[in-house]
C-alpha positions as a Markdown table, in Angstrom:
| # | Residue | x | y | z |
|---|---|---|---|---|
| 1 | Unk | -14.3 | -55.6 | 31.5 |
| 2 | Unk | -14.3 | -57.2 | 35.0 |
| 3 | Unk | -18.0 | -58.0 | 36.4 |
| 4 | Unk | -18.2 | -59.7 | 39.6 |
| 5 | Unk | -21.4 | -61.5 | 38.5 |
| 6 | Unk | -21.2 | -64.5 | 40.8 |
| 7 | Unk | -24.4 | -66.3 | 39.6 |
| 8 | Unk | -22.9 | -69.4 | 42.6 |
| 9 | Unk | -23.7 | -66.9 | 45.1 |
| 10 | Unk | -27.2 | -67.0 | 44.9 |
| 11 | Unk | -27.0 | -70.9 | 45.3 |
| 12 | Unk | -25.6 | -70.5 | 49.0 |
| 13 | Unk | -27.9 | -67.4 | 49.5 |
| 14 | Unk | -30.6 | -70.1 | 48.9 |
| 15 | Unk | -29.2 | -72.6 | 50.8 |
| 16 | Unk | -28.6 | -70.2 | 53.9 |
| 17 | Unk | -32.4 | -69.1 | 53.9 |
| 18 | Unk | -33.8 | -73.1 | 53.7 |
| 19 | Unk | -31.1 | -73.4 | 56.6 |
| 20 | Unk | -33.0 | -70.5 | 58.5 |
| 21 | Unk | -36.6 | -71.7 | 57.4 |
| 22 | Unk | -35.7 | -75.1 | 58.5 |
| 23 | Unk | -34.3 | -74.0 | 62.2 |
| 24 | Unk | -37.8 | -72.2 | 62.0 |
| 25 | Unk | -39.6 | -75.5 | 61.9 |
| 26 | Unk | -37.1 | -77.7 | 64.1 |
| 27 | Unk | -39.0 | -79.4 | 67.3 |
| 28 | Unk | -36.5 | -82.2 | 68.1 |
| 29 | Unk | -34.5 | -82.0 | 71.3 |
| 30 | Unk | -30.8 | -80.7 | 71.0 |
| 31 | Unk | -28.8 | -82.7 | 69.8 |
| 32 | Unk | -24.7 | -82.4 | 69.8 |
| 33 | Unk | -24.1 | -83.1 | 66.4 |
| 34 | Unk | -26.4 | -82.3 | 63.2 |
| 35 | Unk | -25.6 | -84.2 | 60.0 |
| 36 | Unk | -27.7 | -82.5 | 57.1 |
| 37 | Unk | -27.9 | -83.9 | 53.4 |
| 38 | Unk | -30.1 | -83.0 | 50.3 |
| 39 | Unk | -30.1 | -81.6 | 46.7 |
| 40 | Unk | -31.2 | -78.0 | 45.5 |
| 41 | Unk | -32.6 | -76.4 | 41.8 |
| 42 | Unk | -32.5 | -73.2 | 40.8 |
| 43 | Unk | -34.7 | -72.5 | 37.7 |
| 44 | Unk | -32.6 | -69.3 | 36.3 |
| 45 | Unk | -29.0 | -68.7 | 38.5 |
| 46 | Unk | -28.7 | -64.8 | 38.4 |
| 47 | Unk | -26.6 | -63.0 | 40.5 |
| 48 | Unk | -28.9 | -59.9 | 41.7 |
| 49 | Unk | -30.7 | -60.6 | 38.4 |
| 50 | Unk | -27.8 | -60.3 | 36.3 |
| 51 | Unk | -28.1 | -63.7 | 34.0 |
| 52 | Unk | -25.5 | -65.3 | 31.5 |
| 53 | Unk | -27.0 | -65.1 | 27.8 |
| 54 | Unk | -27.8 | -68.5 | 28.2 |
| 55 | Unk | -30.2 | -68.6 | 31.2 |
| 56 | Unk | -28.4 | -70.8 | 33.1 |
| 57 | Unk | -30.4 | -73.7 | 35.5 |
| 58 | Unk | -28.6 | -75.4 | 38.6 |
| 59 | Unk | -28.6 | -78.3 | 40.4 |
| 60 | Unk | -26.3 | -78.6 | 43.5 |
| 61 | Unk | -26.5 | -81.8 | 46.0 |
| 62 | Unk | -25.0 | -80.2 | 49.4 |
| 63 | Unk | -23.9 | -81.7 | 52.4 |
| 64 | Unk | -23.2 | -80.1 | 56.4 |
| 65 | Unk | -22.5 | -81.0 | 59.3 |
| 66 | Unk | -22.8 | -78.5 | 62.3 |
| 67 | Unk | -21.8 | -78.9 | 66.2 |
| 68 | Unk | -24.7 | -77.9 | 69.1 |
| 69 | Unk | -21.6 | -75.2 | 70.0 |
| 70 | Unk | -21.9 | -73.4 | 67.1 |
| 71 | Unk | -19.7 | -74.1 | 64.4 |
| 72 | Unk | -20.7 | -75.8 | 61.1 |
| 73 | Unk | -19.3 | -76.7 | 57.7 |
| 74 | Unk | -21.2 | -77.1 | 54.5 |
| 75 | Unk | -20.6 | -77.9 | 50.7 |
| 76 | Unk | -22.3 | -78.2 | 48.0 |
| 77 | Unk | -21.7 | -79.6 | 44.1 |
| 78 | Unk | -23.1 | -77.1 | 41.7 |
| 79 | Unk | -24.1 | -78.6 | 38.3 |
| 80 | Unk | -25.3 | -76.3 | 35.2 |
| 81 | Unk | -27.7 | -76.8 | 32.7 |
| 82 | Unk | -28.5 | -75.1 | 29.9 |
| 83 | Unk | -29.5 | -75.2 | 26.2 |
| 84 | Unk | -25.7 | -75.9 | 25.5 |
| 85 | Unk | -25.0 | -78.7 | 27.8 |
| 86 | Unk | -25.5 | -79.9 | 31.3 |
| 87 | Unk | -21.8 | -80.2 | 33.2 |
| 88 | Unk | -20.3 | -79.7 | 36.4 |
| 89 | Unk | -19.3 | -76.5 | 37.7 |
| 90 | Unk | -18.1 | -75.6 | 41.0 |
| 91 | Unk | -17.5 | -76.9 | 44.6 |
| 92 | Unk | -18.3 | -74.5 | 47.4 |
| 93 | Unk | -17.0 | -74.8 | 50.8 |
| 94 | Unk | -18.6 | -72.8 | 54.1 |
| 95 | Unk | -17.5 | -72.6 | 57.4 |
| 96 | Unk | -18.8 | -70.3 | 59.9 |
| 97 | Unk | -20.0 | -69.7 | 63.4 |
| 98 | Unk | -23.7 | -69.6 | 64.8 |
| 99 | Unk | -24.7 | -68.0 | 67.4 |
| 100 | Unk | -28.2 | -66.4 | 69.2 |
| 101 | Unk | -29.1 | -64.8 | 72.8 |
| 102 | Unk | -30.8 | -66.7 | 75.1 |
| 103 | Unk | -34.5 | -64.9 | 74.4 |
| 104 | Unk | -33.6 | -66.8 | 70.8 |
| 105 | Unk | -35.1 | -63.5 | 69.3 |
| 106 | Unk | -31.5 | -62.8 | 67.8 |
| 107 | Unk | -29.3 | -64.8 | 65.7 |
| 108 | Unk | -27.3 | -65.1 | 63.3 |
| 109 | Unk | -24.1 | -66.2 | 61.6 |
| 110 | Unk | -20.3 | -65.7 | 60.9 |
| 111 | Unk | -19.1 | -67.5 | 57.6 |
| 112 | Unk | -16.1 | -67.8 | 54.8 |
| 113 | Unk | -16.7 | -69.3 | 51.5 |
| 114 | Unk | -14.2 | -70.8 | 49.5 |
| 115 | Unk | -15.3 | -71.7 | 45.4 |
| 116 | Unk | -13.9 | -74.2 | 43.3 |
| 117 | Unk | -14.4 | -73.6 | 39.5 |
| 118 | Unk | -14.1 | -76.4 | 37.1 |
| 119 | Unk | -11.3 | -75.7 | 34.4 |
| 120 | Unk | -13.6 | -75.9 | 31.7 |
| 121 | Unk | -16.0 | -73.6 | 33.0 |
| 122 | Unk | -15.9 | -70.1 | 31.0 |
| 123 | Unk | -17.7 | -68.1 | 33.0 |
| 124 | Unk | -17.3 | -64.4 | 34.5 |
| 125 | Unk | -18.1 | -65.2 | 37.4 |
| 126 | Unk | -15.6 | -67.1 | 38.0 |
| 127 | Unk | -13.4 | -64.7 | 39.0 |
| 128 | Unk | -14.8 | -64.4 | 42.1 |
| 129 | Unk | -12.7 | -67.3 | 44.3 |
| 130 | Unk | -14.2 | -66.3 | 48.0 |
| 131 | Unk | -16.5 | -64.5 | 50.2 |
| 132 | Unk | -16.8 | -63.6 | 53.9 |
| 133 | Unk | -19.9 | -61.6 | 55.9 |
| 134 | Unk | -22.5 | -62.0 | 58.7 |
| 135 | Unk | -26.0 | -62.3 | 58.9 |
| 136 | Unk | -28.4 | -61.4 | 61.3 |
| 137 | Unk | -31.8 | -62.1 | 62.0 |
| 138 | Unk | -34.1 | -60.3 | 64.4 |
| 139 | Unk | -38.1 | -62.5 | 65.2 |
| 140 | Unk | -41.0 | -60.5 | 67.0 |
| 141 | Unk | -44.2 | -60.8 | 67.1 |
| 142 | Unk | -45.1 | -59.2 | 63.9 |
| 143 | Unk | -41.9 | -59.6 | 61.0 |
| 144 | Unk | -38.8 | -61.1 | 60.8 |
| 145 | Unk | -35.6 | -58.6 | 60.5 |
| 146 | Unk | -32.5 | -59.7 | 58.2 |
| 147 | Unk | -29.9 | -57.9 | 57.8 |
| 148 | Unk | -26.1 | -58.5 | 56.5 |
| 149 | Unk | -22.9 | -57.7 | 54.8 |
| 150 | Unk | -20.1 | -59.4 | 53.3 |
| 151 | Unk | -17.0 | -59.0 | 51.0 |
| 152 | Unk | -16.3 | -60.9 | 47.8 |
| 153 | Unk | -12.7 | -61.7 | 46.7 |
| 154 | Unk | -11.2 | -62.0 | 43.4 |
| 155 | Unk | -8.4 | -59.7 | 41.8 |
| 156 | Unk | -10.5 | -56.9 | 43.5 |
| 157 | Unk | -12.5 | -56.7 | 46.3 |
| 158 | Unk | -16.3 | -55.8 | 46.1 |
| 159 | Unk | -18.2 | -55.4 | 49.7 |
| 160 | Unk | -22.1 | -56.0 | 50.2 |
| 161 | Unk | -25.0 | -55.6 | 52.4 |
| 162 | Unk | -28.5 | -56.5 | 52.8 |
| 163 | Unk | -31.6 | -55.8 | 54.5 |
| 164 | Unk | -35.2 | -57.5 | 54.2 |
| 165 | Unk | -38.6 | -58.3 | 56.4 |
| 166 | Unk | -40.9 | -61.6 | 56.5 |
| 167 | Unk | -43.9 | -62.8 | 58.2 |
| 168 | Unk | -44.2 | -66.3 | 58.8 |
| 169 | Unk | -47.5 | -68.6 | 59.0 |
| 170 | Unk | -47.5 | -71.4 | 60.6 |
| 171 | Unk | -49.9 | -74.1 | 60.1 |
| 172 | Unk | -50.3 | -77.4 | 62.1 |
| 173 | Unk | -52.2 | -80.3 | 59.6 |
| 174 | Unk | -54.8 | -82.2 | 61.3 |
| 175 | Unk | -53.1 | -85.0 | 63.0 |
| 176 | Unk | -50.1 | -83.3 | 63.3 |
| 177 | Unk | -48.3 | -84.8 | 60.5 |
| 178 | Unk | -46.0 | -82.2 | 59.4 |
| 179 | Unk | -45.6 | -78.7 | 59.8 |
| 180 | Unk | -46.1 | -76.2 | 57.0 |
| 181 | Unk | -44.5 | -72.2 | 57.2 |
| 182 | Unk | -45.3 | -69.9 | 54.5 |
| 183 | Unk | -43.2 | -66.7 | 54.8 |
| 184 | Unk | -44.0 | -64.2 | 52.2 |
| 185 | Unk | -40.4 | -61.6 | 52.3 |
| 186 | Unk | -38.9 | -58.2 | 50.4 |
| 187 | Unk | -35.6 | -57.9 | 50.1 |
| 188 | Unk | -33.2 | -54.7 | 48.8 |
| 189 | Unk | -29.4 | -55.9 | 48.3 |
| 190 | Unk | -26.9 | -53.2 | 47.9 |
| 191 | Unk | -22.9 | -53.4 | 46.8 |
| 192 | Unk | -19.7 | -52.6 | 44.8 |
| 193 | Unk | -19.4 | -53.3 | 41.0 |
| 194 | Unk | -16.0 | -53.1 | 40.4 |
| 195 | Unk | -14.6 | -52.8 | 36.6 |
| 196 | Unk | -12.0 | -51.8 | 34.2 |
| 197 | Unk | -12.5 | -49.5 | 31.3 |
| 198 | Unk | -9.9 | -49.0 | 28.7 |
| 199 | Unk | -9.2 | -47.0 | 25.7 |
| 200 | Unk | -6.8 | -45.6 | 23.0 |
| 201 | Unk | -5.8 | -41.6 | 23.9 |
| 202 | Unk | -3.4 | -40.0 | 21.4 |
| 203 | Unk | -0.1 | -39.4 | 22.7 |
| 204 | Unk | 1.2 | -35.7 | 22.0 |
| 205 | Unk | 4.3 | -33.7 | 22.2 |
| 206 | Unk | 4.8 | -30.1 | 21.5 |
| 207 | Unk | 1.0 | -30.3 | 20.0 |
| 208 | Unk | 2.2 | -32.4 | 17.8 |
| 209 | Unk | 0.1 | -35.8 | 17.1 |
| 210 | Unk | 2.8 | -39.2 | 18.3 |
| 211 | Unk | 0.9 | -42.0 | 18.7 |
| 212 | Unk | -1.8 | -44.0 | 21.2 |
| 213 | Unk | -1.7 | -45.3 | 24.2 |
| 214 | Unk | -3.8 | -47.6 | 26.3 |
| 215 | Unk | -5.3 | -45.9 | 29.4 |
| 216 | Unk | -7.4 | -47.9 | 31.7 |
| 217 | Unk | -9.8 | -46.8 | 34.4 |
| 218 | Unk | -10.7 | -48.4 | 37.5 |
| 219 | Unk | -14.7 | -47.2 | 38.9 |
| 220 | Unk | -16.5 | -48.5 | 41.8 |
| 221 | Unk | -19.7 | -47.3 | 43.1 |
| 222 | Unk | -21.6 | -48.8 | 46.4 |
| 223 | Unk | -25.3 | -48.7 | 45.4 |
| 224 | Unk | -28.7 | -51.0 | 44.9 |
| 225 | Unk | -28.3 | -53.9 | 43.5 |
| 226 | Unk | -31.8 | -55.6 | 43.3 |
| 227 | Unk | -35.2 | -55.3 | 45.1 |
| 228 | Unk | -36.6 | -59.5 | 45.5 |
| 229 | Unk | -40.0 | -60.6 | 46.7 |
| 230 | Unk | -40.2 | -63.9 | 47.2 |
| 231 | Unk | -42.6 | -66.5 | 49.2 |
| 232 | Unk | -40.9 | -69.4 | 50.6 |
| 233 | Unk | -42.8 | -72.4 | 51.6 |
| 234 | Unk | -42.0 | -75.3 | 54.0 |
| 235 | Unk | -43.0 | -78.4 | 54.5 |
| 236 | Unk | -40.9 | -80.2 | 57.6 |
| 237 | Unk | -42.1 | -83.8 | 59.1 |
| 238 | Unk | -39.7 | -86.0 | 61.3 |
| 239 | Unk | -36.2 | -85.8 | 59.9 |
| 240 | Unk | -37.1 | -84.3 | 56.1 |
| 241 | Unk | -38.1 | -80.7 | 54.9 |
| 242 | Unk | -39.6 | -79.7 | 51.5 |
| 243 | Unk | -38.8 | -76.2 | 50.1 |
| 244 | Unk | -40.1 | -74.3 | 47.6 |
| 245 | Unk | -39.3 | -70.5 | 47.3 |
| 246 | Unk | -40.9 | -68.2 | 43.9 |
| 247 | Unk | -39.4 | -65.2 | 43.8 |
| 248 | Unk | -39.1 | -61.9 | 42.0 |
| 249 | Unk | -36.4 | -60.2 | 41.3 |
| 250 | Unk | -35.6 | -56.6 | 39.6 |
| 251 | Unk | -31.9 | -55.3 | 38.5 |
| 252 | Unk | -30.7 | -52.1 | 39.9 |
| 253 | Unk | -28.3 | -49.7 | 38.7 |
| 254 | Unk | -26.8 | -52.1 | 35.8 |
| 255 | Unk | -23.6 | -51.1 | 34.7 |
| 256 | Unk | -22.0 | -50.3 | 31.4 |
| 257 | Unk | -18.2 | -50.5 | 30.3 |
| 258 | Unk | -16.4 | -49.9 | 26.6 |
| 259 | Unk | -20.6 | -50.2 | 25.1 |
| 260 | Unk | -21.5 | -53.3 | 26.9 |
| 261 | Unk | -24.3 | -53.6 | 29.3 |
| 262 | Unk | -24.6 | -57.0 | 32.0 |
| 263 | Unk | -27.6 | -58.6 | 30.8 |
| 264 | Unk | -30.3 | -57.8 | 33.7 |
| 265 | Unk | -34.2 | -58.0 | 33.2 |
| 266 | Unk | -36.9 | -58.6 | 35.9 |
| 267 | Unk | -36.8 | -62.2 | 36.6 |
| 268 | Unk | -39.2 | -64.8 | 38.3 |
| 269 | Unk | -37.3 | -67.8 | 38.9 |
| 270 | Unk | -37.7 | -70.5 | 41.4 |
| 271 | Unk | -36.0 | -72.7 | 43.9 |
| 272 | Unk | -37.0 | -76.1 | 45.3 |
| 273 | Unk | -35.0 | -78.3 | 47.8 |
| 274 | Unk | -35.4 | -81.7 | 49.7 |
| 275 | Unk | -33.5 | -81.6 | 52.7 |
| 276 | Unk | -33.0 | -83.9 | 55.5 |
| 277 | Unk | -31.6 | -83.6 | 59.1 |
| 278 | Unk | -29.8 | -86.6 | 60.9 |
């Protein structure tokens, strides 16, 4: 059975959203180059709440550096723990494209993600070697919109989309050291789940019994994924910003192939971050 259960993904989800929160939070003039630096947990990787059996943890320094223009790159080192062992096991590689209107209501980004697996990592989802999409993001007065898709790449191609709503609070400390955003959200993520499924059907001739053969079939089905609620909170003074984001997530539409189910329960997990901006 194939499963694209990319538990990495979720890592650059998360380091997308503190990249939005922080741009939320930024008051220092424009500069031409941004240099960014930090190191991330996640307290259960899950890939639309599907976990390994082992209830993996991550850690995963990253690094970026992104042009006034527009265009950015950013990696990060992706290091699992678990009751088994604590090792290395990936490198991720994004490059995309920024952009906004000049209200700065809109914006958004273009992006491809390359993953590097360790060889001794024995995971499923490591078969998943890249991904491209957009995001958008639409402010008012009253919620934040965010919207997206994207394709994920392995020896099949599975195609995704999201769509969510925030509010954020901002709140200025007395004497102004520091700003702190609290932005409660709900999320529904939708997308393929593409799989094999083989078995043994007898081979006849003239109704007459012959033998077996191996038949394999090939499903996928564009559906919801998960529905999340989390509450991300950020602390940003001068050059640094603090991140923590609890969240809830619950498992749709879990699939089944030859008797065995992805293992998917609701979830709280959570993700902190200490990020600075040069």
């Amino acid at each position: 059975m194939k499963r694209v259960t990319a538990l990495f993904l979720l890592v650059i989800t998360c380091l997308a959203v503190h990249a939005q929160q922080a741009d939320s939070i930024t008051t220092e003039k424009k500069k031409t180059i941004t240099i960014t630096a930090g190191v991330g947990y996640n307290s259960g990787l899950n890939y639309y709440g599907r976990t390994d059996s082992l209830k993996s943890q991550g850690i995963y320094p990253f690094a970026g550096i992104a042009l006034n223009n527009g265009l950015y790159l950013f990696s990060s080192f992706i290091f699992i723990n678990n009751a088994v062992a604590t090792t290395y096991g990936a490198t991720t590689i994004e490059a995309g494209y920024k952009f906004k209107n000049k209200k700065g209501n809109w914006r958004g980004n273009i992006f491809g993600t390359r993953f590097f697996y360790d060889a001794g990592v024995n995971l499923v989802q490591s078969v998943v070697k890249a991904q491209a999409g957009i995001n958008l993001v639409h402010n008012n007065k009253i919620v934040g919109i965010y919207g997206g898709a994207d394709a994920k790449f392995s020896n099949q191609t599975d195609f995704g989309a999201y769509a969510g709503l925030d509010h954020a609070f901002r709140f200025d400390p007395v004497g102004k050291k520091g700003v702190i955003v609290i932005s409660p959200a709900a999320y529904s993520y939708f997308g393929t789940q593409r799989f094999s499924k083989t078995w043994m059907q007898e081979k006849r001739f003239l109704f007459l019994p012959i033998g077996e053969q191996a038949v394999t079939e090939s499903s996928s089905r564009f559906s919801v994924m998960s529905y999340e609620f989390s509450c991300p909170v950020v602390y940003g003074i001068g050059k640094m910003n603090l991140i923590l984001t609890p969240a809830w997530v619950i498992p749709q539409n879990v699939i089944t192939s030859n008797g065995l189910a992805q293992k998917a329960d609701n979830l709280f997990y959570t993700t902190a971050a200490i990020r600075f901006d040069f």
